[in-house]
C-alpha positions in Angstrom: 17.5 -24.0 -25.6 21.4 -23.5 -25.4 23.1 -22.9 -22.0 22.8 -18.8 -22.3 19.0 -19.5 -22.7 18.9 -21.0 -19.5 21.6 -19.0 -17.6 19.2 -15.9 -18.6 15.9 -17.7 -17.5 17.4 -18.2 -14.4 18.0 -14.6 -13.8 14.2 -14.1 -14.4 13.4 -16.2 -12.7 15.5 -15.7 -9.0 13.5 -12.2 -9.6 10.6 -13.8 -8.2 11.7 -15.3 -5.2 11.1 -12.5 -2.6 7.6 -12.0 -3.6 6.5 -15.3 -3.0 5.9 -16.2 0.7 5.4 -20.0 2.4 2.0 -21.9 1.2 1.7 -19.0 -1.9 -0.4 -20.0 -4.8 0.8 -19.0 -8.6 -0.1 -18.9 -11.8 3.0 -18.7 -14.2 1.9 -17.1 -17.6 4.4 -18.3 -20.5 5.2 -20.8 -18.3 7.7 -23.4 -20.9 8.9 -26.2 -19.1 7.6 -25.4 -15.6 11.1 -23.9 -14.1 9.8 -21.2 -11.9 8.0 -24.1 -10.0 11.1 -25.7 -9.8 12.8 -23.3 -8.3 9.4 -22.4 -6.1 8.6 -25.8 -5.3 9.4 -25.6 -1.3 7.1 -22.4 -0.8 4.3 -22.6 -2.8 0.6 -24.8 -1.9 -0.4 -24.7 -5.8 0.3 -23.5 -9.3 -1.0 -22.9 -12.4 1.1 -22.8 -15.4 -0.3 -21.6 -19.0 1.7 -21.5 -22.4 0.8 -21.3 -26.0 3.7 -24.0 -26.7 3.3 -27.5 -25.6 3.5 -27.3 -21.6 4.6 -30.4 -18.9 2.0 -33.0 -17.4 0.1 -31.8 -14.6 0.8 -33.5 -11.1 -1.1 -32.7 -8.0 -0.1 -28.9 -7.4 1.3 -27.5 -10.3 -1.8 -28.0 -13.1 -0.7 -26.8 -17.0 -3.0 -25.8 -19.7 -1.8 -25.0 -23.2 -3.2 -22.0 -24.6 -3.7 -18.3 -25.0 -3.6 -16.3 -21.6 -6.3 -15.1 -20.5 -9.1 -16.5 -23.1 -7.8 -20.3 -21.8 -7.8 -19.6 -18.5 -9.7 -22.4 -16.4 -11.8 -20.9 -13.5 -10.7 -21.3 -10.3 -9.3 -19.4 -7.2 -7.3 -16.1 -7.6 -3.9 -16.6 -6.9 -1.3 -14.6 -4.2 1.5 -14.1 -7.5 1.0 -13.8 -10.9 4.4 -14.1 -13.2 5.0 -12.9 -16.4 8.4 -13.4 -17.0 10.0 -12.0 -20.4 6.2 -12.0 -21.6 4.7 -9.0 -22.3 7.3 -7.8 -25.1 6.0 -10.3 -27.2 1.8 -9.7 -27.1 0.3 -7.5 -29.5 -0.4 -4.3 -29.1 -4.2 -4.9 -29.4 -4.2 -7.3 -27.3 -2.1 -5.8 -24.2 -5.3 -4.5 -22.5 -7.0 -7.9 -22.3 -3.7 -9.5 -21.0 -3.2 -6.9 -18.3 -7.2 -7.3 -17.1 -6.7 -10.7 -17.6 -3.3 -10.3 -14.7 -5.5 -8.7 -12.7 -8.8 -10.3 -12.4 -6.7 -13.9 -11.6 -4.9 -11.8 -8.3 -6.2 -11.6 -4.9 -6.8 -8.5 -3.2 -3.2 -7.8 -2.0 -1.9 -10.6 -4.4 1.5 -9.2 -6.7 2.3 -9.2 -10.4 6.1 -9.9 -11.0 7.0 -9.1 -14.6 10.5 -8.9 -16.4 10.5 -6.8 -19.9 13.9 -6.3 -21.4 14.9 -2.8 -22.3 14.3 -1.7 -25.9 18.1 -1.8 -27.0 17.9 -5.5 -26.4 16.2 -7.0 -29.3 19.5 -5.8 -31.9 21.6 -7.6 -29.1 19.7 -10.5 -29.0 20.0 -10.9 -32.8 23.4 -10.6 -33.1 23.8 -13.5 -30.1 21.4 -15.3 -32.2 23.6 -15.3 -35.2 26.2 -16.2 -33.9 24.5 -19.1 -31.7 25.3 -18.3 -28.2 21.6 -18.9 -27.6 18.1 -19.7 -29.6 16.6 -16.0 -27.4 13.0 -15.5 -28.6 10.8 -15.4 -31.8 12.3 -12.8 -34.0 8.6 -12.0 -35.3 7.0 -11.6 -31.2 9.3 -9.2 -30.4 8.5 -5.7 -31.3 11.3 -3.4 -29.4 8.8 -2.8 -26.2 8.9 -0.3 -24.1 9.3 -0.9 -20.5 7.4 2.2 -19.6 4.1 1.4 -21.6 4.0 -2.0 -19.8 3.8 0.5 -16.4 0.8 2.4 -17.8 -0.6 -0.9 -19.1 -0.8 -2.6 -15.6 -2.2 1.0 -13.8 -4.4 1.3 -16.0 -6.3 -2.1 -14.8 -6.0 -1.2 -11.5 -2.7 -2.6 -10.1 -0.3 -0.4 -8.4 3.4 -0.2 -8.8 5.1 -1.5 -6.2 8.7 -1.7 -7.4 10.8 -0.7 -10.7 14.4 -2.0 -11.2 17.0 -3.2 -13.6 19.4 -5.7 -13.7 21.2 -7.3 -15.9 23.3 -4.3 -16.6 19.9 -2.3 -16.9 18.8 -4.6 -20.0 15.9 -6.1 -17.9 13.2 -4.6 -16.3 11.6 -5.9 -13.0 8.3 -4.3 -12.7 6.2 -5.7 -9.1 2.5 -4.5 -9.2 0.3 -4.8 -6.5 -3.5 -5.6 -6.6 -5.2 -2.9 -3.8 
């Protein structure tokens, strides 16, 4: 990843800060090189971190597994946050009810879902940034110009409720905060 990569996964990343109070569990979906426990690491009792791509080695609170979200999902306890950070953009469309059960049924009663979409203009931005190499951005074939709004009926409609819509990044990100009743 080039510096702009980074600089970027940091902003997605901060987003998650105020929804995640002292001794929180989390499970990180997508979660690369571990960074959002990183920057977590002082508040949270446990995490979970899943990616299709090879993931980090798992130490005594932060366990990885490589795989598919939800299908490799190890049992265990549900967790107080659920990220999905620049994420849902990239699953198929036959496969974004699954993913959004799958959010669901690993949250607590109460427990929040964080998740960062980028606004539909940005995959022609991206490409251009991309050729010119200000950053290696995302897999040209996963992304599929999503709409922010269909990831709000997606999450309803397995029962979370939405808690909190912004933008940042000039408005081309989306911060979406679900809650599970």
């Amino acid at each position: 990843m080039k510096w702009l990569d980074y600089r970027l996964q940091w902003e997605r990343t901060r987003r998650v800060l105020p929804y995640v109070e002292k001794g929180a569990s989390i499970l990180d979906i997508a979660c690369a090189d571990g960074a959002l426990f990183r920057v977590l690491d002082e508040r949270l009792s446990r995490g979970v971190g899943i990616d299709m791509d090879p993931v980090p080695t798992s130490t005594d609170r932060y366990s990885y597994v490589q795989g598919s979200f939800p299908s490799a999902m190890p049992p265990g306890e549900p967790f107080d946050v659920v990220a999905a950070l620049a994420v849902v953009e990239h699953i198929p469309d036959q496969d974004q009810s699954a993913f959004a059960a799958g959010c669901a049924a690993q949250l607590r009663s109460g427990g929040r879902l964080v998740v960062t979409v980028p606004s539909r203009t940005v995959d022609d931005l991206l490409r251009v940034m991309k050729a010119i190499r200000l950053l290696d951005g995302m897999r040209d074939e996963q992304h599929h110009r999503f709409d922010p709004r269909h990831a709000i009926a997606m999450f309803e409609n397995a029962g979370l409720v939405l808690e909190r819509h912004s933008t940042f990044e000039l408005g081309l990100n989306h911060l979406l905060v679900f809650r599970k009743p």
